[in-house]
N, C-alpha and C positions, 0 to 999 in steps of 0.2 A: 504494500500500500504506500503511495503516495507520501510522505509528508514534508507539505510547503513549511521553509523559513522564511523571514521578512527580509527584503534589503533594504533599509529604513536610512541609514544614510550616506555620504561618500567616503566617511572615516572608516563603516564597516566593508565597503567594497576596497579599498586599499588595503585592509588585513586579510581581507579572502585574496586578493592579487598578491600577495608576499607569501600567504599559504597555499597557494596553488603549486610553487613549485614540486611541494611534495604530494599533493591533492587537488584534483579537480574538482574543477564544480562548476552548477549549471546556473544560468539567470534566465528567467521566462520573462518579459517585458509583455507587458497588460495592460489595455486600457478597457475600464471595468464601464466604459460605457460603446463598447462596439461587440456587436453580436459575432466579427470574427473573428473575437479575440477570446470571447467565450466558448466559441467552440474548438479554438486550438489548443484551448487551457483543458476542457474537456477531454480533447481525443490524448494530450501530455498524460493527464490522470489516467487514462486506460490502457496506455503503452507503457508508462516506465515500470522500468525493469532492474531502475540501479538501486543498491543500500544505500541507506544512509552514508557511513560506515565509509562504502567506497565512491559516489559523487554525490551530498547533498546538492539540493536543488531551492533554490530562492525565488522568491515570487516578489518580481518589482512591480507597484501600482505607479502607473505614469503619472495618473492627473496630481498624484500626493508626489511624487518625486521626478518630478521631471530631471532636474540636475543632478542625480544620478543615473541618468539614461544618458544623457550630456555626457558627463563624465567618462562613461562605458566607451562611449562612441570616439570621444576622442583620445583615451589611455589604449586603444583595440585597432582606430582608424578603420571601424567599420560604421556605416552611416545605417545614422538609426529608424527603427521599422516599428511596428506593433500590429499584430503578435511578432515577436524577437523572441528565437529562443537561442541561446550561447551555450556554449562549455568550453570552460578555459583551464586550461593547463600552462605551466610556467612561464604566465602572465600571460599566454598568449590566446587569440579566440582558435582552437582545434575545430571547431562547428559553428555555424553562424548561418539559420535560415530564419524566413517568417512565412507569415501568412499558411497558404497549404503545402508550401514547404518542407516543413517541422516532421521530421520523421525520427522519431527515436529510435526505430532498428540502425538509421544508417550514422547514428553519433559512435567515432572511431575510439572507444572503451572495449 
């Protein structure tokens, strides 16, 4: 099962970017007022596959955090999308689609 962490703000995404190098992990970028964002957040919930353990997974709210999606976009130099889902390893983005892009099978774990 599932369980989303918050990315609340750009101090905790710089500690996940320095812990990455020994652990990935994912950001889901959400805006909680587009229906197709809720259903890429839906099909994420019924595909993932990973533990905790081996890649937590964080759920960023755009419209509450936008300057953390900023941030992403330009610490990544991938231009930013919603639905965005990432996974980043030793700083860098290993995966980076949106929209009906997002396929969990093909994130390279």
């Amino acid at each position: 099962m599932l369980h989303w962490k918050h990315l609340d703000s750009v101090a905790q995404f710089e500690e996940l970017m320095n812990t990455s190098v020994n652990k990935p992990f994912a950001v889901f970028k959400h805006s909680t007022r587009c229906s197709v964002s809720s259903m890429a957040k839906k099909k994420i919930e019924f595909e993932w596959s990973f533990k905790e353990d081996q890649m937590p997974i964080y759920y960023l709210d755009l419209l509450a955090h936008r300057d953390i999606s900023n941030r992403i976009s330009q610490d990544l130099h991938i231009e930013h999308q919603s639905p965005q889902l990432l996974v980043i390893q030793n700083k860098k983005a290993i995966y980076h689609h949106s929209h009906g892009d997002i396929e969990v099978a093909d994130i390279p774990l």
